[in-house]
N, C-alpha and C positions, 0 to 999 in steps of 0.2 A: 633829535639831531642824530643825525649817523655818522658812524665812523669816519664811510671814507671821505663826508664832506669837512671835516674836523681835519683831516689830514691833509686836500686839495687848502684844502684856508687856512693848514699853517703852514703849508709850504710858501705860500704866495705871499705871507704876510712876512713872511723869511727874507726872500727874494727881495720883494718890497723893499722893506730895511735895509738890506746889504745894498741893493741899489742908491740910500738917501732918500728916498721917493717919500714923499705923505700918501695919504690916503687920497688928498683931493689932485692928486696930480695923476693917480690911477683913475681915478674916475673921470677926469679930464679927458686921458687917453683912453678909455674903450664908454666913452661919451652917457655915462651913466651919475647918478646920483654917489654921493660922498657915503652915504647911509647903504645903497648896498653893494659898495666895497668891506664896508664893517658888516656886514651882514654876511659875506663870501669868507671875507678870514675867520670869523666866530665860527664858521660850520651852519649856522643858522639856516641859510638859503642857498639850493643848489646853483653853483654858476653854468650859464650857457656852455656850450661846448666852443659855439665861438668866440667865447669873450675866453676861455681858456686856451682857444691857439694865437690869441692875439700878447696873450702876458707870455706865454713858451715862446713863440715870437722877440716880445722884449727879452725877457731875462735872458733867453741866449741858452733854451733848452729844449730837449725834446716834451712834447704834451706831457708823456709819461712819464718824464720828472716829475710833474705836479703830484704826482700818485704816487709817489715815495715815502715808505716807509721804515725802510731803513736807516738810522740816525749818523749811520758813517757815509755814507751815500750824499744824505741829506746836506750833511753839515760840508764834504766834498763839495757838491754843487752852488748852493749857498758861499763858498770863499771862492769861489771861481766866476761868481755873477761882479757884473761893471757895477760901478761905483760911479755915481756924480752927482754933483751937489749944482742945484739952481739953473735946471734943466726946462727946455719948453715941453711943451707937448709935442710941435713938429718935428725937432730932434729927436722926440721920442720913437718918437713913427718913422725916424730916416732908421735910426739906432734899428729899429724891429727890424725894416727892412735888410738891412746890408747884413744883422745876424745870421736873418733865413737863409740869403744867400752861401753865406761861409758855410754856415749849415751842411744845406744840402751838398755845395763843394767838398766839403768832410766826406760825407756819406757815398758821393760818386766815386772819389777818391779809393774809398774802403773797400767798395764792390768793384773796381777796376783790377785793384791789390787781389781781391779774394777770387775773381775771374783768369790772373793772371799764374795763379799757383796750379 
């Protein structure tokens, strides 16, 4: 197992948690087997790079959060992820969406700011 897949799968399974989420309600949402969600947070098996902008997506992060290794960072990002208990899957997928959105509003936002100085 390699590191950074050990660090990708414990961030996720971080997120995961702080969301309320099981496992099989991740696997639900990026349409995959309950086993290799446990397989992505163990570090065991690399995750697609699409099934990694689909959870930054959910959780309400940039990709390179998942790649996080710093534990104040970490554990920042992590109490700042949504919380909800007995969630669909479709709401899952509205929740990714309306994130991205805010998202990138953020980030136009920031580069309008940084254009304007």
């Amino acid at each position: 197992m390699d590191t950074s897949g050990k660090i990708i799968g414990g961030n996720i399974k971080s997120y995961r948690q702080r969301m309320g989420l099981k496992q099989e309600d991740l696997a639900r949402y990026l349409d995959i087997q309950r086993e290799s969600v446990a397989y992505y947070e163990s570090g065991a098996r690399q995750i697609p790079l699409e099934k990694m902008e689909k959870l930054a997506d959910l959780f309400g992060v940039d990709l390179y959060d998942l790649f996080e290794e710093n534990e104040t960072r970490k554990n920042v990002n992590v109490a700042l992820a949504f919380r909800a208990d007995d969630i669909s899957t479709e709401d899952l997928v509205h929740i990714a969406e309306f994130r991205k959105i805010v998202h990138n509003y953020i980030k136009l936002k920031e580069l309008s700011e940084e254009n304007a100085c």
